[in-house]
C-alpha positions in Angstrom: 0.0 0.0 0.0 1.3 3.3 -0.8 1.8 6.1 2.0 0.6 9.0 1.4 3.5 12.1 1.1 2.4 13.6 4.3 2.4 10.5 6.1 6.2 9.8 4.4 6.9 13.7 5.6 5.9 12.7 9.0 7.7 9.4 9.6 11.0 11.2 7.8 10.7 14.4 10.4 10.2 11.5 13.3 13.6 9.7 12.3 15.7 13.0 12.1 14.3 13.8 15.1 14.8 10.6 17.0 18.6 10.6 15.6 19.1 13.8 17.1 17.6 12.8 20.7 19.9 10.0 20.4 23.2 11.7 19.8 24.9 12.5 23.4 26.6 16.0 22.1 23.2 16.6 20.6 21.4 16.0 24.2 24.2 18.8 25.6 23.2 21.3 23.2 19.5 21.0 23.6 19.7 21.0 27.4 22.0 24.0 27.4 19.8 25.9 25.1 17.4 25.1 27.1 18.7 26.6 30.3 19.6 29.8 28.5 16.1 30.5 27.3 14.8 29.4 31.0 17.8 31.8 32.5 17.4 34.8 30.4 13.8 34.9 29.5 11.6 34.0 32.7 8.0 33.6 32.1 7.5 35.4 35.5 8.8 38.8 36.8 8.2 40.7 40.0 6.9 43.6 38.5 5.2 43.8 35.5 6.8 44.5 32.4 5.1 46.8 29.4 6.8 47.7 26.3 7.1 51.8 25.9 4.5 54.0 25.3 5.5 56.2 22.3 3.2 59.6 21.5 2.0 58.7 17.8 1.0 62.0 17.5 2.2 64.3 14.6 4.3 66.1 17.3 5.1 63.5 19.0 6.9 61.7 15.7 8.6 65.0 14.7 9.6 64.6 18.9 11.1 61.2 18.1 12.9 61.8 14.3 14.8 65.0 16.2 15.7 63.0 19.0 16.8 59.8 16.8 18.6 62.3 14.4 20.5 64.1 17.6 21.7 61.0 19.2 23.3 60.2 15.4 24.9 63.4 15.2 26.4 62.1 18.9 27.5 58.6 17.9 29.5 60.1 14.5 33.0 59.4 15.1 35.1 63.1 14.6 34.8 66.8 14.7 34.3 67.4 11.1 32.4 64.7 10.9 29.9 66.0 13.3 29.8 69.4 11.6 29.0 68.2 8.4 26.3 65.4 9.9 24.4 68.9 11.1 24.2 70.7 7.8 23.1 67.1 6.1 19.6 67.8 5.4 20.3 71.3 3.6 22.0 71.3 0.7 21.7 75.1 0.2 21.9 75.9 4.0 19.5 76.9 6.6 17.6 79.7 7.5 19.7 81.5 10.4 19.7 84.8 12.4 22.7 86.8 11.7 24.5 88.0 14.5 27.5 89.5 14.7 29.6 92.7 16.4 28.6 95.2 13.8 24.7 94.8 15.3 23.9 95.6 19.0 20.0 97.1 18.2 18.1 99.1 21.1 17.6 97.0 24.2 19.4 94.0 22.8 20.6 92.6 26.6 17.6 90.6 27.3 17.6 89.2 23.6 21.3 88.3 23.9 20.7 86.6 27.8 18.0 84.4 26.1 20.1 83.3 22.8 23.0 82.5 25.3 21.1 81.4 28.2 23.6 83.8 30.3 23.1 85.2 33.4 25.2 88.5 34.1 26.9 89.6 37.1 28.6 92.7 37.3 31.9 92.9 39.3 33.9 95.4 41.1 36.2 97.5 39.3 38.9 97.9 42.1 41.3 95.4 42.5 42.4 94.3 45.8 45.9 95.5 47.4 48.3 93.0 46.0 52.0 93.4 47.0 53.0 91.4 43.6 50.8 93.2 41.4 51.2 96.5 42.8 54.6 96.1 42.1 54.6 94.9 38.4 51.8 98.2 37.9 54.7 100.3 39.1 57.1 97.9 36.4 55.2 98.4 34.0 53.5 101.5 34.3 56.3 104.2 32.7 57.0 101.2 29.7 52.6 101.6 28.7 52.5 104.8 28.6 55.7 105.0 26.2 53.7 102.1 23.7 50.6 104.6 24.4 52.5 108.0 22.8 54.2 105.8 20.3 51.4 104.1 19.3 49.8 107.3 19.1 51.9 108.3 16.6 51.8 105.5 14.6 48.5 105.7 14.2 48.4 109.6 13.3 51.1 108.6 10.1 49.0 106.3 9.4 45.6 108.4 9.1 47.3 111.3 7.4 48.3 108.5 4.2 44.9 107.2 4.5 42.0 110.8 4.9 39.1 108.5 3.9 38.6 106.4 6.7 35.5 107.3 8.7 35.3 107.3 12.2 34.6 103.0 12.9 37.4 102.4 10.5 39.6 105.3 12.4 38.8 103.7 16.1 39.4 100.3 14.4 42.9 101.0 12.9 43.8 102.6 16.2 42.7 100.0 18.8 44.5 97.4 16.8 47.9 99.7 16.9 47.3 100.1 20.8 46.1 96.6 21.6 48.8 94.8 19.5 51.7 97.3 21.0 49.8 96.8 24.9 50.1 92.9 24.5 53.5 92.5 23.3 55.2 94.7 26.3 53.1 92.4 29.0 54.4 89.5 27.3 57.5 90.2 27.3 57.4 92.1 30.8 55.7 89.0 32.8 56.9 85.8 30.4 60.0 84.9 32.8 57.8 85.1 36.0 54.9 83.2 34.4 55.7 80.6 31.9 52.1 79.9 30.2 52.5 83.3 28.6 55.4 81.7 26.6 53.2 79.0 25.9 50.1 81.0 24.2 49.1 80.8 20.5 48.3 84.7 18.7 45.5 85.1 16.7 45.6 87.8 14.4 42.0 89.1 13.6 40.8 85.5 13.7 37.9 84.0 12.1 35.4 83.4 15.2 32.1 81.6 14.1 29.0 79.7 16.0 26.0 78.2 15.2 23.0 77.2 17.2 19.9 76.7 17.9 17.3 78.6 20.3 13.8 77.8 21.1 11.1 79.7 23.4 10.8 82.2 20.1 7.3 83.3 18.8 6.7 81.5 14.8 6.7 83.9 12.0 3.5 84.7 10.3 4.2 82.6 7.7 4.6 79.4 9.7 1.7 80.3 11.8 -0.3 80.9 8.1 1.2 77.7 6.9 0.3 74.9 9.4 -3.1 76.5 9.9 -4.3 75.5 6.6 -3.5 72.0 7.7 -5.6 70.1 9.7 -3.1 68.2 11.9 -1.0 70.9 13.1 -3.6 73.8 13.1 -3.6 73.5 17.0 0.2 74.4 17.3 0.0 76.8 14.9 1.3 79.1 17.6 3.7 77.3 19.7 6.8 78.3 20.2 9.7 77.3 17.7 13.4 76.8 17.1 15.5 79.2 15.8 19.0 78.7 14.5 22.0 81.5 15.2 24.7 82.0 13.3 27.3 84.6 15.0 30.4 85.9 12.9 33.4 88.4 13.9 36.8 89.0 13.8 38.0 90.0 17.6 41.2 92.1 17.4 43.4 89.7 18.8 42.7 86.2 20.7 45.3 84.2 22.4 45.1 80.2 23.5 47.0 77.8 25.5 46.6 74.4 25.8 45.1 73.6 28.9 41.7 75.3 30.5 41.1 78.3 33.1 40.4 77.6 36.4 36.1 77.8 36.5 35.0 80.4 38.9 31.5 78.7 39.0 31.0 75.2 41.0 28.3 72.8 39.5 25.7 73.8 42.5 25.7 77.5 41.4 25.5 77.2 37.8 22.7 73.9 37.9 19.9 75.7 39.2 16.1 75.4 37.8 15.1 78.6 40.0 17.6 80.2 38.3 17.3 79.1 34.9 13.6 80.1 35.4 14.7 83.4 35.7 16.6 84.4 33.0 15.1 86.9 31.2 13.1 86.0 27.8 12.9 87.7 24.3 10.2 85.7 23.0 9.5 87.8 19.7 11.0 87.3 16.2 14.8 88.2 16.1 13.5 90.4 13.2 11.7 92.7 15.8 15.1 93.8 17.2 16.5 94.4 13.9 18.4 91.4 13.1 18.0 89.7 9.2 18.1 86.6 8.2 19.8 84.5 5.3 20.6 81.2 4.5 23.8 79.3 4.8 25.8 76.0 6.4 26.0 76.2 10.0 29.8 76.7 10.7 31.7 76.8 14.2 34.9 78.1 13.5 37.1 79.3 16.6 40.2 80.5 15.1 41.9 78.1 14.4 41.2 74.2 12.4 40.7 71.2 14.3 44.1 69.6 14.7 45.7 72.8 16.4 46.8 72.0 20.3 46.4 74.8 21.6 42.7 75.0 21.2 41.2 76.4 25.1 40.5 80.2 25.0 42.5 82.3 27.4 42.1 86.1 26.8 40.2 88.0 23.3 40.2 91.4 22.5 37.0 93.2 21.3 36.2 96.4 19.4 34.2 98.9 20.7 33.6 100.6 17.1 30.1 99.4 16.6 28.6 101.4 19.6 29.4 104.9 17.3 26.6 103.8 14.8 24.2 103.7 17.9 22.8 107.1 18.6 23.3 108.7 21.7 19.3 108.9 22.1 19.5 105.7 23.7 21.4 106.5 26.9 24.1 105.8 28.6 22.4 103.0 30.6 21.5 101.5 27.1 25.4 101.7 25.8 26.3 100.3 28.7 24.5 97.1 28.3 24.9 96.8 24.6 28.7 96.5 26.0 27.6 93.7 27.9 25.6 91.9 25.4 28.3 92.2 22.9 31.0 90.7 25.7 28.5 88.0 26.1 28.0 87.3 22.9 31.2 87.2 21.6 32.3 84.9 24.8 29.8 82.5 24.0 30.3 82.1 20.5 34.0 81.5 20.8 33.7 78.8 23.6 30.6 77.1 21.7 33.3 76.9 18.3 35.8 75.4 20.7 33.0 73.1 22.6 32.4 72.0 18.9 36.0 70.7 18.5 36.0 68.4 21.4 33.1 66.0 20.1 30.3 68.8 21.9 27.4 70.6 20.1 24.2 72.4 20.2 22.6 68.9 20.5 25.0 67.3 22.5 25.4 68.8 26.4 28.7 69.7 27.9 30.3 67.4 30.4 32.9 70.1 31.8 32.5 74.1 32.1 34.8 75.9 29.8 36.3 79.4 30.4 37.6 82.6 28.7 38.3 86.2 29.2 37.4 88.9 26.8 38.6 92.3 27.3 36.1 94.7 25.2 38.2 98.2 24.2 39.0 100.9 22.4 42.2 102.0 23.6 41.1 104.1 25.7 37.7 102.7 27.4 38.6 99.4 28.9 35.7 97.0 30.5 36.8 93.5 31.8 34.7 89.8 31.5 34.8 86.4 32.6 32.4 84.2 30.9 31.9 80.4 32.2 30.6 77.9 29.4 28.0 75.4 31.2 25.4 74.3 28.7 25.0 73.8 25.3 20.9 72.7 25.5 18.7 75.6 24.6 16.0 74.4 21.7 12.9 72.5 22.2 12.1 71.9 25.7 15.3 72.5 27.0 14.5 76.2 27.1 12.2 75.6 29.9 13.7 72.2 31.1 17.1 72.6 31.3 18.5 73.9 34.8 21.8 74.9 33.5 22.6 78.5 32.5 26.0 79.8 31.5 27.9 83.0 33.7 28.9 86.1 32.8 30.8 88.6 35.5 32.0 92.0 33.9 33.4 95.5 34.7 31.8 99.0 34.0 33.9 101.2 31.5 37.5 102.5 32.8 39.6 104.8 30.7 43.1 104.0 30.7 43.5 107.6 30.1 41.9 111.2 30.2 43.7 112.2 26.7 46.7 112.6 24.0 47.9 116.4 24.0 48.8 118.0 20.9 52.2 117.1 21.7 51.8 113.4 21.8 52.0 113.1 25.5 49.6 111.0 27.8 47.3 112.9 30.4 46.1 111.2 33.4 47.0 107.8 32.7 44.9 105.4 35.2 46.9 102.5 37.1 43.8 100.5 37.9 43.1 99.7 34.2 47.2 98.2 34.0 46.2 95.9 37.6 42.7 94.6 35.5 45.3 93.8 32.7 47.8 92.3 34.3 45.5 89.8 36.4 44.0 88.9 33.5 47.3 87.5 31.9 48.8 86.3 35.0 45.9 83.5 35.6 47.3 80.4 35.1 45.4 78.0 32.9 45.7 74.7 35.1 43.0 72.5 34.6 44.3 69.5 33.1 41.8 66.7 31.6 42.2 63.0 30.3 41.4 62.5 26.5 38.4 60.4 27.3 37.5 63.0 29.9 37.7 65.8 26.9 36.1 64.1 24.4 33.9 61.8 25.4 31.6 61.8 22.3 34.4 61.3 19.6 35.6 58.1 18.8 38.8 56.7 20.6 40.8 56.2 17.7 39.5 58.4 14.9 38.8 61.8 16.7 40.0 64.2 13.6 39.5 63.4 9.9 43.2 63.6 10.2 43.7 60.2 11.8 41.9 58.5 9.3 44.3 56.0 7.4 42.6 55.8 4.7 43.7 58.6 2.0 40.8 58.8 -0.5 38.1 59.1 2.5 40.5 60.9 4.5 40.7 63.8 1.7 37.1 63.8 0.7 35.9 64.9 4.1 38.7 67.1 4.4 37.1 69.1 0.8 33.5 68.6 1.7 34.4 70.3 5.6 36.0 72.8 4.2 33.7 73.7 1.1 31.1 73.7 3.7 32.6 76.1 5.9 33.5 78.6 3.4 29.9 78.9 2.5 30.7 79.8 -1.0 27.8 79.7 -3.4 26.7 77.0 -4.9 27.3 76.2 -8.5 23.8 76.1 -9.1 21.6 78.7 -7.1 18.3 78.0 -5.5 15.8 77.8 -8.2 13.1 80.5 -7.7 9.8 80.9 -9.1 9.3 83.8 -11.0 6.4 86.5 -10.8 4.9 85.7 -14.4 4.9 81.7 -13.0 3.0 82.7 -10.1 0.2 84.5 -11.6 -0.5 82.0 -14.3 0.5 79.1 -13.6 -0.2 78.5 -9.5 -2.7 81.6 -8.9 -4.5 81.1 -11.7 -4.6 77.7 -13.9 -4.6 79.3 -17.2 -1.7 77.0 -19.1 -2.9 73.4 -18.4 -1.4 72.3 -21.8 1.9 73.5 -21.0 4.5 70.1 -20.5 5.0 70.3 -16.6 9.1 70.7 -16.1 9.3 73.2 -13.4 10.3 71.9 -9.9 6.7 73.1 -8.1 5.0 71.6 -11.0 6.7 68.1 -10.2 5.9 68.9 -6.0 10.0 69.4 -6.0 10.9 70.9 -2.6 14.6 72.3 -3.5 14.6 72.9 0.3 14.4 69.4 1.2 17.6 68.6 -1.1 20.5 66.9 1.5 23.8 67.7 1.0 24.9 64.5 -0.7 21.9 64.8 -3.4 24.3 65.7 -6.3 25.8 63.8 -9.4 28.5 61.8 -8.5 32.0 62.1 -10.2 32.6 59.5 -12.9 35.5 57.5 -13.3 36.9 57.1 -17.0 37.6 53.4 -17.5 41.2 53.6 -18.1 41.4 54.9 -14.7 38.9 52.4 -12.2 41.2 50.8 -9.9 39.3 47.7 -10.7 40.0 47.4 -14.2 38.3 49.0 -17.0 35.7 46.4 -16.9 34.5 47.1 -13.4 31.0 48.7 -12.9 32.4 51.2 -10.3 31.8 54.0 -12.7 31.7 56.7 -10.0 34.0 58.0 -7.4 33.2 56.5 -3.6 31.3 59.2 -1.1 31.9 59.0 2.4 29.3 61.2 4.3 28.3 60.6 7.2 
């Protein structure tokens, strides 16, 4: 009698089965898988065990992709790398606030606070009593006011070759004569007794550049217009939004060491909610205070490139020029804290660029404070800062949630001097100012941290493009990072649509024959365009590593 094939597929599975009972190593294996599924998944717990609750709201999935995208932008292995995983989904840039030290609009020190998330502190201008000091003031004192008359001079040759300067460019040119001439005899004057000052790095009218991102700031009108005419998101047509920053200036003169400033802030003081709470808040448009926007790459750029050693910030020299284009109408109380926002500002960016080069970013927190100094003058005004670098966290809900704030302590104005006769001779010169500039260069940078401790969101091995072994990926981060932070042009620009499009074609639906090649027309967004959309180079056959056969027609990409 013939069996049928299910039966045969039966009795067959019951042999290999019974073979396998019988063999002894088989037994083992069974009976140790067997324990490992009892071991590590328990049908009983002693609490109960649910799987996450995840929002599946519209919000709450934009919630999740920014998070998911953040913690990718954490994980990516170096410092370019990082900086070019930000500017990934915009191939022609985003949309950013300009800021910079040529705009300090009316009442800009709460605006400033808020975009920093600084709390100020003013200081004391006097100095106290110090034997040591007192006695390099009186050292010193004779050897300034020399570098002031000469300097003085210098300048005066200078503007009689040169008539057509106006007044910023004049206080520019002359700051930079009396700052550069200032610096050098302190050098050389304290270098024996204090040996970091051999150490430093000079920056000559460096590049300084940060970019961030703010939330807690009212929508425009066209957002608000935008997602009310859609159904799921008319409810938050009017919630608070992000808003990225992108600072730019060239400080007259910046000097770095390689290890860190002592932090004048412990983590109690700065990691308060109360305080936090309290910051003040500029929740209208940027716009409202005068500031434009424009579209670009986000770029942190400290100074200096990513493989430099001494990268910590010690002292940076500021202009005072752009306060002559504010009128006087606004008050001395008003000048006075556009001095302080522009400190801040400036103090803030700096450290942020340099935050960036150690693995840290506006979506990764800081695990140590960072420090600087920034001395804000004219050459003859003088005002002293300290700014402490605590947080990084300021969009979404971190504007509300986070209890870290950065610190600001500064001086009021002191003039160095009451004026330059005719003559060429200095009037009143003012010892206090020398004391303020001497402490500032005798504190020690001493804080000395492990790599790991430094940078502990770059990758152990490959922390700079630089370390990279192999040389074809190696040099095509090194073009894309620096393409990107140039911000030169594309070679094709933004496509527009043009006024006579508008009116017929969207507005009014009056060429329906017309072949449909336009972007809109094909529901082309060129905003959504990432920065790796783009025709890749080809290869001519002769030269494929492969062989002229291969299929590899196109040169490798190595984005992040």
């Amino acid at each position: 009698m013939l069996l049928s094939h299910s039966t045969r597929l039966w009795k067959t599975r019951c042999m290999s089965l019974r073979r396998l009972y019988n063999s002894t190593a088989s037994k083992n294996a069974l009976a140790a898988t067997q324990k490992a599924i009892t071991d590590d998944n328990d049908e009983y717990w002693d609490t109960p065990q649910y799987p996450e609750i995840k929002d599946t709201s519209f919000a709450g999935r934009k919630r999740e992709e920014a998070k998911t995208w953040h913690e990718q932008i954490q994980k990516t292995p170096t410092v370019e790398e990082k900086l070019i995983k930000i500017n990934m989904p915009r191939y022609y840039g985003y949309k950013v606030v300009q800021m910079n030290e040529e705009r300090l609009p009316y009442n800009c020190l709460p605006a400033i606070q808020h975009y920093t998330r600084t709390h100020f502190e003013a200081k004391e201008n006097e100095i106290k009593d110090d034997e040591k000091l007192s006695a390099y003031v009186q050292k010193l004192k004779d050897r300034i006011v020399d570098t002031l008359e000469f300097s003085y001079d210098l300048y005066s040759h200078n503007q009689a070759d040169d008539s057509e300067m106006d007044d910023i460019e004049s206080e520019k040119a002359f700051t930079q004569i009396v700052v550069e001439q200032i610096h050098r005899d302190l050098i050389i004057s304290l270098g024996a007794d204090f040996p970091h000052l051999r150490e430093l790095e000079i920056d000559y009218n460096p590049r300084h550049e940060a970019f961030w991102t703010v939330g807690g700031i009212e929508p425009p009108k066209n957002v608000v217009k935008s997602k009310e005419g859609r159904d799921w998101q008319k409810d938050s047509a009017k919630e608070h939004v992000d808003r990225f920053m992108q600072y730019k200036s060239r400080p007259i003169l910046a000097l770095r060491h390689q290890l860190q400033l002592q932090p004048w802030k412990n983590e109690k003081e700065y990691n308060d909610l109360t305080m936090a709470k309290g910051l003040p808040r500029y929740e209208y448009d940027p716009r409202t205070l005068g500031y434009t926007t424009g579209y670009q790459h986000g770029t942190n750029i400290p100074g200096y490139w990513p493989n430099s050693m001494n990268s910590f910030g010690f002292i940076s020299y500021q202009t005072r020029a752009p306060l002559l284009r504010r009128p006087k109408s606004y008050g001395e109380e008003d000048q006075l804290n556009a001095l302080h926002a522009h400190a801040i500002q400036s103090s803030f960016a700096w450290l942020l660029a340099q935050a960036n080069y150690y693995g840290f970013n506006t979506f990764s927190e800081l695990t140590y404070p960072m420090n600087t100094q920034t001395i804000v003058t004219n050459g003859k005004q003088w005002s002293f800062y300290e700014y402490q670098l605590n947080t990084l966290l300021m969009h979404g809900r971190h504007i509300d949630e986070n209890p870290r704030i950065n610190n600001c302590r500064g001086s009021s104005e002191l003039t160095l001097y009451q004026e330059i006769d005719s003559k060429g001779k200095v009037i009143g010169f003012n010892e206090e100012v020398l004391k303020h500039l001497i402490s500032c260069y005798t504190k020690t940078p001493n804080v000395q941290r492990s790599i790991d401790e430094l940078t502990p969101f770059l990758d152990k091995q490959y922390k700079r493009i630089a370390d990279y072994p192999d040389e074809e990926k190696r040099t095509f981060l090194e073009q894309v990072f620096k393409h990107m932070c140039s911000n030169r042009p594309r070679h094709l620009e933004l496509p527009e649509i043009y006024m006579w499009e508008k009116i017929y074609k969207i507005d009014n639906k009056t060429r329906p024959l017309e072949a449909k090649r336009r972007f809109f027309e094909l529901s082309i967004n060129p905003w959504k365009r990432t920065l790796d959309q783009y025709d890749k180079e080809y290869i001519p056959k002769a030269e494929r590593p492969d062989g002229p056969k291969s299929k590899n027609k196109f040169k490798k990409t190595y984005y992040p």
